[in-house]
C-alpha atoms as one frame of an Amber mdcrd trajectory, in Angstrom:
protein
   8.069  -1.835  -7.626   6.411  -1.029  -4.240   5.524   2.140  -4.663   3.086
   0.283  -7.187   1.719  -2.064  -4.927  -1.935  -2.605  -3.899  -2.963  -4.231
  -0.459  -4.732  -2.278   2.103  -1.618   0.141   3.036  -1.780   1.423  -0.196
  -0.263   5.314   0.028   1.143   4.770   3.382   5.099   6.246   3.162   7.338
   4.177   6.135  10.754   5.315   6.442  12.671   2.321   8.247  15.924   3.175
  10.364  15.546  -0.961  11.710  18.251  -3.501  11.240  18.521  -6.709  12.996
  14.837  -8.558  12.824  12.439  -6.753  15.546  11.993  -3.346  13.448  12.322
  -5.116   9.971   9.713  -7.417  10.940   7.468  -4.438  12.136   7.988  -2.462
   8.740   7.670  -5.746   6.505   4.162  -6.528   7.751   3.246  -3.240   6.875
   5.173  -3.598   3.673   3.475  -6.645   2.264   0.271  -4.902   2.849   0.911
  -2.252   0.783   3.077   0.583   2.650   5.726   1.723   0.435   8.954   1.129
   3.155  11.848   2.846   2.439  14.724   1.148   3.819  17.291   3.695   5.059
  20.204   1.621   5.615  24.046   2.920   6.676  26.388   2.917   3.693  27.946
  -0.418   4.732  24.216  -2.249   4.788  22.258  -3.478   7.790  24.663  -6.011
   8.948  21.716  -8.737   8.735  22.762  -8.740   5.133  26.099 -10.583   6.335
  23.984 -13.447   7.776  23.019 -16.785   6.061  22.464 -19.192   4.669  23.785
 -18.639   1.431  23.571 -20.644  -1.698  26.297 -22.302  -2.815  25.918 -20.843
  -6.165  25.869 -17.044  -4.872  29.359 -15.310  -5.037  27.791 -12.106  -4.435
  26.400 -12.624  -1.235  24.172  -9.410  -1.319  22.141 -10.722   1.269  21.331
 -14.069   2.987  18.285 -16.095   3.931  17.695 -14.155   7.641  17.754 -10.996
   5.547  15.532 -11.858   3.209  13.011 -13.502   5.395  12.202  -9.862   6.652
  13.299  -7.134   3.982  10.977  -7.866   1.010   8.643  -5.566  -0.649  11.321
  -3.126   0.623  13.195  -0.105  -1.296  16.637   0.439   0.150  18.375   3.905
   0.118  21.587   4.232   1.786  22.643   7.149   3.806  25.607   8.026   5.880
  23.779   9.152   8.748  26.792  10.194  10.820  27.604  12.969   7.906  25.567
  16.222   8.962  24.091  16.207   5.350  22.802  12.754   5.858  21.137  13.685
   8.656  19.347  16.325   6.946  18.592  14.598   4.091  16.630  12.029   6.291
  15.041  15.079   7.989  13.802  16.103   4.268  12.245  12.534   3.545  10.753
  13.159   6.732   8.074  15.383   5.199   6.613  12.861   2.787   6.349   9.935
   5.372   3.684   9.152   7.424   5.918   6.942  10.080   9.508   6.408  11.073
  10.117   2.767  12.684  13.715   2.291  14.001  15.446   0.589  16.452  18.629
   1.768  17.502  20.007   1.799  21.447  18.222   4.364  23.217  19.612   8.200
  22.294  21.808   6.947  19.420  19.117   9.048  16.875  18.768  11.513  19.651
  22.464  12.687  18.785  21.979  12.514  15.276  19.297  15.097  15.331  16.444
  12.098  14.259  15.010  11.722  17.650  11.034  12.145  17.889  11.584  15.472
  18.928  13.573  16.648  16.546  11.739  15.014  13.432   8.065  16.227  15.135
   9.136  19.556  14.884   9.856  19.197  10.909   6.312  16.731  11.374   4.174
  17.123  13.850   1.817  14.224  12.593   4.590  11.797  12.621   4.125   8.550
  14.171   7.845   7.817  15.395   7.970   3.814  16.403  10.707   2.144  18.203
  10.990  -1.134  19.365  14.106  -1.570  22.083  14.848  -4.399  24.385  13.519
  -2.594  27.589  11.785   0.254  25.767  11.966   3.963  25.819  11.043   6.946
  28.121   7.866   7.659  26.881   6.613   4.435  28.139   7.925   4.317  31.276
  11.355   4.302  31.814  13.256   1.224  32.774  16.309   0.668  34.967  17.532
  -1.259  31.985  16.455   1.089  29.315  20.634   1.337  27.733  20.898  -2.398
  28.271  21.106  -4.075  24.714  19.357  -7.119  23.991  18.660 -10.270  21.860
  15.944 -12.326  21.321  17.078 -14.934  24.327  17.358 -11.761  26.660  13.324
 -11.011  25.928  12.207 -14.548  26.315  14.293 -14.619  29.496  12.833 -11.974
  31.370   9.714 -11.548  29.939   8.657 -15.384  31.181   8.667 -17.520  28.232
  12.318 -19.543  28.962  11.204 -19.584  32.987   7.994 -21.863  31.826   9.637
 -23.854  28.436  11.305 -26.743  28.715  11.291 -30.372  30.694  12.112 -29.347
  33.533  13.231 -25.721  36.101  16.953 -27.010  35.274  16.685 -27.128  31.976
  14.983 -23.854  30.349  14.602 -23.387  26.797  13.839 -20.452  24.099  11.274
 -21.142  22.263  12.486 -21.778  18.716  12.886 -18.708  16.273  13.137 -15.422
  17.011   9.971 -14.763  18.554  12.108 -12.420  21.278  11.995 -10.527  17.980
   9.054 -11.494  15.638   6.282 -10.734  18.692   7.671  -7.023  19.149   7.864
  -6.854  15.823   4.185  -7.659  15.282   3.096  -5.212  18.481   5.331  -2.506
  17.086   3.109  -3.031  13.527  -0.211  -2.722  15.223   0.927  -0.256  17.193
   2.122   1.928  14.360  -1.395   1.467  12.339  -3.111   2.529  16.109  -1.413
   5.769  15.805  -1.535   6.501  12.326  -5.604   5.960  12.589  -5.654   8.818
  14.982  -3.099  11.138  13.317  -5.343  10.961  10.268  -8.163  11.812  12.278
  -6.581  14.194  14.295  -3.579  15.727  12.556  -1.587  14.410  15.574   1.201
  12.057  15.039   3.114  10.168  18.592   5.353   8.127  19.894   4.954   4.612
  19.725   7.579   2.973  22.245   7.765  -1.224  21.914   9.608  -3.272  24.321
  10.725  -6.571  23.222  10.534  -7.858  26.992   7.310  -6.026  27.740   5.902
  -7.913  24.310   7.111 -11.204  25.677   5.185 -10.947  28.740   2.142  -9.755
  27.403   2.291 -13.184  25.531   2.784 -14.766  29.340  -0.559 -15.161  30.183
   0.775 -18.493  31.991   3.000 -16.591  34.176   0.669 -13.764  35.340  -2.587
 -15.859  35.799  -0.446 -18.372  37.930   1.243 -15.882  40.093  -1.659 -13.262
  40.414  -4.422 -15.893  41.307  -2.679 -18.249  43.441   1.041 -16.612  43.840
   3.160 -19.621  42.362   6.068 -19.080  40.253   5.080 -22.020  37.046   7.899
 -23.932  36.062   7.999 -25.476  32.735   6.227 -28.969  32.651   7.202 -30.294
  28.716   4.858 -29.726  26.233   1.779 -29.677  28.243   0.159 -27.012  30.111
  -1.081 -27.477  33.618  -4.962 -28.552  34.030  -4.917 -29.933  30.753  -4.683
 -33.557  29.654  -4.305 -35.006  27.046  -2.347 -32.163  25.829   1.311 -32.447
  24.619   3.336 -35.365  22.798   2.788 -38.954  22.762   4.736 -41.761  21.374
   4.822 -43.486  18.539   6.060 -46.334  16.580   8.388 -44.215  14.223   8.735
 -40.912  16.423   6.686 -38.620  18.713   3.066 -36.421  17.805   1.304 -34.076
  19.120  -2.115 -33.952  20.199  -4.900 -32.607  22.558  -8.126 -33.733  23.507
  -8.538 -32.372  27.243 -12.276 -31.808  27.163 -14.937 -34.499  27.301 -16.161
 -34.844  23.775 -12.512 -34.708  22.588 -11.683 -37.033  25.492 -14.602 -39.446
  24.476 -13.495 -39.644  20.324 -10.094 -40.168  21.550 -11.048 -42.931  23.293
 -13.398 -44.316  20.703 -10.606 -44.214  18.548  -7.852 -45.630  20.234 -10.486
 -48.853  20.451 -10.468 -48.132  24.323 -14.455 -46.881  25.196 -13.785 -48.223
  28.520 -11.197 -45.366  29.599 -14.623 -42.746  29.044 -16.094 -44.216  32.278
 -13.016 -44.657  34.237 -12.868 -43.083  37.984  -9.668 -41.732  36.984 -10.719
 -39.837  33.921 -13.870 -39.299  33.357 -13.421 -35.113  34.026 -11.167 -32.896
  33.107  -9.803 -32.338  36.551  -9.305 -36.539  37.273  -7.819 -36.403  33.843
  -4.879 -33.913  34.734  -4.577 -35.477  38.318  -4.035 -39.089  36.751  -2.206
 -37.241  33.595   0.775 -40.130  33.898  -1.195 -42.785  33.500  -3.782 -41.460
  30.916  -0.524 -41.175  28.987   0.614 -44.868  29.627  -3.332 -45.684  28.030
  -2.787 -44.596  25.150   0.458 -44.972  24.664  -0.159 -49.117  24.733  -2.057
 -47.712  21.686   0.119 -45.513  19.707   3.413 -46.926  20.056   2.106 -49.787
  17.811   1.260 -47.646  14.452   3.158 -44.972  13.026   2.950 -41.408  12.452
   1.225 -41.818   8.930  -1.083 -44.484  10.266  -2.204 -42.072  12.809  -2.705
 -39.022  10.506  -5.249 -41.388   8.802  -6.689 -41.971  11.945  -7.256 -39.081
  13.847  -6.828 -36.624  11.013 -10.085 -34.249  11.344 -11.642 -36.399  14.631
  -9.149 -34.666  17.119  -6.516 -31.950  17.563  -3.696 -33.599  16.641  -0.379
 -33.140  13.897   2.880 -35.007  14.005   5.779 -32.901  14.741   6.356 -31.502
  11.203  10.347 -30.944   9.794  10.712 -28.167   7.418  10.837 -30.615   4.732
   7.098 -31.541   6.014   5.915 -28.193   5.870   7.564 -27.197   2.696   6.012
 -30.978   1.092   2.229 -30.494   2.834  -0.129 -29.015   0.540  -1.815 -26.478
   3.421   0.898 -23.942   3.532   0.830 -24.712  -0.136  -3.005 -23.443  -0.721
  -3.050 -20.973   1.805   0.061 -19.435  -0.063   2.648 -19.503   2.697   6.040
 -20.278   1.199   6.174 -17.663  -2.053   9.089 -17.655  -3.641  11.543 -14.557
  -4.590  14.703 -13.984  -6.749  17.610 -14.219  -5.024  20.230 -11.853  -6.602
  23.343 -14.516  -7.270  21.664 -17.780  -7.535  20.104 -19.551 -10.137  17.085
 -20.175  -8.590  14.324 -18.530  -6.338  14.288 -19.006  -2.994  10.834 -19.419
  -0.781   9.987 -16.987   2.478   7.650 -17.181   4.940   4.168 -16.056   3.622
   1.603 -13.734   4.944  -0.773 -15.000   7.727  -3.085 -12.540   7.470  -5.799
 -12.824   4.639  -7.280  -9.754   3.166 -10.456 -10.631   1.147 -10.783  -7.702
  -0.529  -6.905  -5.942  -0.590  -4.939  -9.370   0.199  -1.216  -8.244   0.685
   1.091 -10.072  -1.366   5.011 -10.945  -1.191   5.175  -8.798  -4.737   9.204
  -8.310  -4.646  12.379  -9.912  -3.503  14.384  -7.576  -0.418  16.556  -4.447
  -1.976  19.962  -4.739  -2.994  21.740  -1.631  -0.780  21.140   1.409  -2.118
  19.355  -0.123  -4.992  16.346   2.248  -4.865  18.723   5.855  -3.814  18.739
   7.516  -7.130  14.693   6.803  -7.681  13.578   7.685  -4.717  15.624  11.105
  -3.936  14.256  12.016  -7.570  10.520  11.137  -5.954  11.250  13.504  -3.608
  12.342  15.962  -5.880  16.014  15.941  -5.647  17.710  17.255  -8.970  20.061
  14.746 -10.582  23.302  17.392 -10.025  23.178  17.677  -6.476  22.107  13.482
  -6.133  25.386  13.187  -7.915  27.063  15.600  -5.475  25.877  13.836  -2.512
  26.875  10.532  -4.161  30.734  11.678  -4.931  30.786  13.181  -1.203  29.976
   9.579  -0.324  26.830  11.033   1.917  24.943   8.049   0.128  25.342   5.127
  -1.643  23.607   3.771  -5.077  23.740   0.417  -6.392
């Protein structure tokens, strides 16, 4: 179980009021490192649990893929937080945590009694994260602090849709739920900032995560362009402006990717491409001609790669210069990188016959390597176990249960 796990986070206790993806992507990163993360889920489940895919063989439908994705290594106790005794039983597991990561609308824990206020006075070295679309007070409060939000609404206003895409008419997320995954990630670090000084001091805090705040701090396109020089960018494709060759090309059998903007790049590219000639050319022999003449640098060596296909080109400039065709998941689950570097483990998935594969962990520990060590918690699966932890006699578990103040698998 979790509570058994190694990994760096070892003896760190998270409680984890998150549904959706932004806070259970903050809590699983500290999860698969070693944090024992108690779930604390309403009695009907995070409602992620409702979302696919599903396999066709599960009937049971505990929990789908998105779920998953960002619940493992998880123990899941559900609580009816809206019943006065649920409230105080959270305030009880409370003592033995070191952090509380949620992400309800602003003031929704507030009236349960589970604000940071009211869980610092049971704690006072409680670091109490929460990740909102537009943050919380201690921040800074925003004009759009009780506006909810998705993962489009973050990449809209925090810059990233205003600069992806072909073209200003046509702006596009960027694919997956980065709106989410990036807070996520900042909320993480964030948490293990605070918790190095409350062990230090004895002083726990508030660590307040907006999801458009962490899109814009990714922005560095948008702030450089408009602080320096005041222009607005606008997106431009798959490039970024200055540099070239640096985007997609065409092939015979489909489009790559590839960059080789600077002048030893530039040069092997050339080399390569059987065009030497191109090195000396008034038109790009710099970096700066190169992006000025960017349209027809691209014609060049396009006369060259629409002629051979992707596979004859991975031969080719495999390990010379920056370069990868546009992968499919089927690439990436076939290509034996994510394979070494451990990046698709797989994990029972109650219902099905077979075990399903999740997105591995990025970050590689030498000494205390986290690990994707169990599959995400059935609801309520862990509530008997870990109110007994916590010292809760078996009667009044049983009371609580029959009361239907929480829920046990």
């Amino acid at each position: 179980m979790t509570k058994h796990s190694t990994g760096s986070l070892k003896g760190l206790r998270v409680l984890d009021l998150t549904h959706a993806l932004a806070g259970p992507f903050c809590s699983q990163v500290l999860a698969d490192h070693g944090a024992d993360v108690i779930k604390i889920e309403p009695i009907e489940g995070d409602f992620f649990r409702r979302i696919g895919p599903f396999r066709d063989d599960d009937t049971k439908r505990h929990f789908g893929g998105l779920f998953q994705s960002c619940n493992r290594n998880k123990r899941s106790i559900a609580v009816n937080l809206k019943d006065p005794d649920g409230q105080a039983l959270v305030r009880e597991l409370i003592k033995g945590a070191d952090a509380l990561v949620e992400n309800y609308r602003a003031g929704v824990l507030d009236k349960l009694n589970l604000g940071y206020e009211a869980l610092k006075a049971v704690k006072p070295s409680l670091v109490y994260t929460s990740v909102r679309g537009f943050g919380d007070k201690a921040g800074g409060q925003s004009p759009y602090m009780m506006w909810p939000a998705f993962d489009i609404v973050a990449q809209a206003m925090g810059g990233w849709m205003g600069i992806t895409g072909e073209d200003a008419d046509h702006p596009y997320k960027v694919g997956g739920g980065v709106g989410d995954t990036v807070p996520g990630l900042f909320a993480a670090f964030g948490t293990m900032a605070a918790l190095w000084h409350a062990r230090a001091t004895g002083e726990g805090q508030y660590v307040d995560i907006a999801m458009t705040d962490s899109v814009l701090a990714m922005s560095e396109l948008v702030v450089s362009q408009y602080s320096y020089r005041g222009i607005s960018p606008v997106p431009v494709g798959n490039g970024i402006p200055g540099l070239a060759p640096f985007g997609t090309i065409k092939v015979k059998d489909g489009v790559i990717a590839i960059a080789a903007p600077h002048d030893v790049q530039w040069a092997e590219l050339c080399r390569l491409i059987g065009m030497p000639e191109l090195i000396t050319d008034a038109r790009f022999n710099s970096e700066g001609a190169r992006w000025e003449n960017n349209a027809a640098l691209l014609e060049a060596i396009e006369t060259f790669t629409r002629t051979r296909t992707k596979g004859e080109l991975r031969i080719l400039f495999g390990g010379r210069v920056p370069f990868s065709p546009i992968y499919t998941a089927q690439d990436i689950f076939e290509d034996p990188h994510f394979s070494a570097r451990q990046m698709l483990p797989e994990v029972e998935q109650p219902g099905s016959a077979r075990p399903v594969a999740v997105p591995g962990i990025p970050v590689k520990l030498s000494a205390t390597p986290g690990a994707v060590r169990h599959r995400a918690p059935l609801l309520g699966e862990h509530t008997r176990e870990i109110l007994a932890e916590f010292d809760m006699q078996a009667p009044k578990i049983k009371a609580l249960l029959e009361a239907g103040t929480i829920f046990a698998a």
